[in-house]
DRENLO-423051 format. One record per residue (C-alpha): residue number from 1; x, y negated, z. Coordinates in Angstrom, 1 decimal. Layout:
BEGIN
NUM;X;Y;Z
...
//
This chain:
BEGIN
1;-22.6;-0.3;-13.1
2;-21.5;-2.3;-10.4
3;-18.3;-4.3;-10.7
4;-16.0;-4.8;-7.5
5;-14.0;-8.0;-6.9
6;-10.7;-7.8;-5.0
7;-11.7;-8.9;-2.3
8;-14.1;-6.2;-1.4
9;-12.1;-3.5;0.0
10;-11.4;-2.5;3.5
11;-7.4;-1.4;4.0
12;-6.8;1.0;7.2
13;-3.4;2.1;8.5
14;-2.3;4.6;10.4
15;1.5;5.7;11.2
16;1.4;9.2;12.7
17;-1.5;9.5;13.3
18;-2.1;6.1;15.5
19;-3.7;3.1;13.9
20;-2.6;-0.5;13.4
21;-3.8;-3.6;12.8
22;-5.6;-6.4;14.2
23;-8.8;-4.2;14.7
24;-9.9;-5.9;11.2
25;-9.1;-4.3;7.4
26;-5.6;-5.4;6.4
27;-6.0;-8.7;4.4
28;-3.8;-7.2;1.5
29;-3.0;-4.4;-0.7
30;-0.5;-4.1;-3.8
31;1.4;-1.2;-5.5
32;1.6;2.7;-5.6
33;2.0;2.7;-8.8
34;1.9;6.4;-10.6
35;4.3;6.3;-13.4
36;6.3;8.4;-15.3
37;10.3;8.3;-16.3
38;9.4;9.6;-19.3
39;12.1;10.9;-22.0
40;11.9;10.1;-26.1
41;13.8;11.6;-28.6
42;14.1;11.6;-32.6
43;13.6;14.5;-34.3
44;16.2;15.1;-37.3
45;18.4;12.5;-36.0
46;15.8;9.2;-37.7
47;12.5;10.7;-37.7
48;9.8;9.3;-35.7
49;9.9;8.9;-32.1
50;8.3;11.6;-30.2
51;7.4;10.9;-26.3
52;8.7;13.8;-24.1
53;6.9;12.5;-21.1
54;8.2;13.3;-17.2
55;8.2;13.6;-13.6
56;6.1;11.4;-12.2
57;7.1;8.7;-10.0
58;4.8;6.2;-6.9
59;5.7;2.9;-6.6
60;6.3;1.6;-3.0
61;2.8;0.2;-1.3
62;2.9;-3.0;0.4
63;0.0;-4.1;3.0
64;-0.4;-7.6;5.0
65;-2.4;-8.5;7.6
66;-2.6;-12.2;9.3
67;-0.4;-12.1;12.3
68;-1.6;-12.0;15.7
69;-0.6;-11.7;19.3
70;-1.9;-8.0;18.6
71;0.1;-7.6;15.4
72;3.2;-9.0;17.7
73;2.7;-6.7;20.2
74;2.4;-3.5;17.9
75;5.6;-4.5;16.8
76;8.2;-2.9;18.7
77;6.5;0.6;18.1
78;6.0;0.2;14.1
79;9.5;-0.7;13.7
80;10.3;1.9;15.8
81;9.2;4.1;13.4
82;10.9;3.0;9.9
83;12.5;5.3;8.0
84;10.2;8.1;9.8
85;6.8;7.6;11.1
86;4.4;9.5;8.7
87;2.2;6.7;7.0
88;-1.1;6.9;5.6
89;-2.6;3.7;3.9
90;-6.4;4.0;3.3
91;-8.8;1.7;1.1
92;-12.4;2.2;0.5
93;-14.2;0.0;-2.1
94;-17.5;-2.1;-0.8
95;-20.1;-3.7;-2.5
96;-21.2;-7.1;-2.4
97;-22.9;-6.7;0.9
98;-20.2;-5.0;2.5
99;-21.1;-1.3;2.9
100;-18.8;1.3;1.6
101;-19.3;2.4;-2.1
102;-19.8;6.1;-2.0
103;-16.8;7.9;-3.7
104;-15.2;4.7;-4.3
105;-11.8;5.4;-2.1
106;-8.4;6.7;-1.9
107;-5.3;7.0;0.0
108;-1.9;7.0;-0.3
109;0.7;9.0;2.1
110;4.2;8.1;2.8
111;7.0;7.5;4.9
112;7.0;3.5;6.7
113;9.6;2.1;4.9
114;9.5;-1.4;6.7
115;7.4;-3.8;9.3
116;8.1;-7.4;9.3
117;7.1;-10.0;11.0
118;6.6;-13.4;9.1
119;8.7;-16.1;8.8
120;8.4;-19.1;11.0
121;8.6;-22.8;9.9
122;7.5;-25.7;12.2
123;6.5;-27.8;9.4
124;4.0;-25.2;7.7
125;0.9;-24.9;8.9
126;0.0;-21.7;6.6
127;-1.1;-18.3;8.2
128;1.6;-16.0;8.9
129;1.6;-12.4;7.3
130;3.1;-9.0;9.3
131;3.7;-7.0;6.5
132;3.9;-3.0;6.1
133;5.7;-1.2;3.9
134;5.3;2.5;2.6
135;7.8;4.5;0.5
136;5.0;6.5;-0.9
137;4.3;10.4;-1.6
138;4.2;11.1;-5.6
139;1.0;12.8;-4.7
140;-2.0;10.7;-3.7
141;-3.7;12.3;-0.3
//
C-alpha cells in the first residue's frame, strides 16, 4: 500500500464542456462533501436515541489556481457563465513520481457557482489565487 500526500493530485476543469486553467493542474482542491441531514427521534418519548438517517447532501467544491495573464483572460467567459455553465471538476491521484495511480480518481459535477479573481495589495508580494467555485451535484459523476 502506497500512501498519497496532498500534494500529489492533478485537478482539471472544465465548464461546458471547454477547459480552464493555466494549461497546468489547478494548485488547490477543498470540499464536496457528501453528508446527510439526517433525522433522530426517541422512541416512547425517553428511550434511546435512534438515527433516522436522510437525504443526502454535497458540499460546494472550491478550486484555485495561481493567477496568470491566461487565467485573466479566461475571465470574462467563466464569469460569464455563473449561475449556469455546466461544471465538471476532475482529480486523479499520482504517485510519488508523478504518473497517475490507476483507479485512484473521481469527479464531481455541478453548476459554476463563482470565479474570482484575487485580491490585489501593492505591499504583498504573495501569489495571487483565481478561484472557482462549484455548487455541486448530490451524485458524484
Amino acid at each position: 500500500m502506497g500512501y498519497i500526500r496532498q500534494d500529489e493530485a492533478d485537478i482539471w476543469l472544465t465548464v461546458d464542456g471547454v477547459s480552464y486553467g493555466n494549461g497546468d493542474s489547478w494548485f488547490s482542491y477543498t470540499g464536496a462533501t457528501l453528508s446527510a441531514a439526517g433525522a433522530k427521534t426517541r422512541p416512547g418519548g425517553m428511550g434511546k436515541e435512534v438515527e433516522l438517517g436522510g437525504p443526502a447532501t454535497r458540499s460546494d467544491a472550491t478550486i484555485t489556481t495561481q493567477n496568470s495573464d491566461i487565467m485573466a483572460g479566461q475571465h470574462r467567459a467563466l464569469e460569464s457563465l455563473v449561475g449556469k455553465g455546466n461544471a465538471l471538476v476532475k482529480i486523479q491521484y499520482l504517485d510519488e513520481y508523478g504518473n497517475a495511480v490507476s483507479g485512484a480518481s473521481f469527479t464531481v459535477r455541478g453548476k459554476l457557482k463563482e470565479a474570482d479573481l484575487p485580491d490585489i495589495n501593492a505591499d504583498t508580494p504573495n501569489a495571487g489565487m483565481y478561484t472557482v467555485v462549484v455548487a455541486c451535484h448530490e451524485l458524484a459523476a
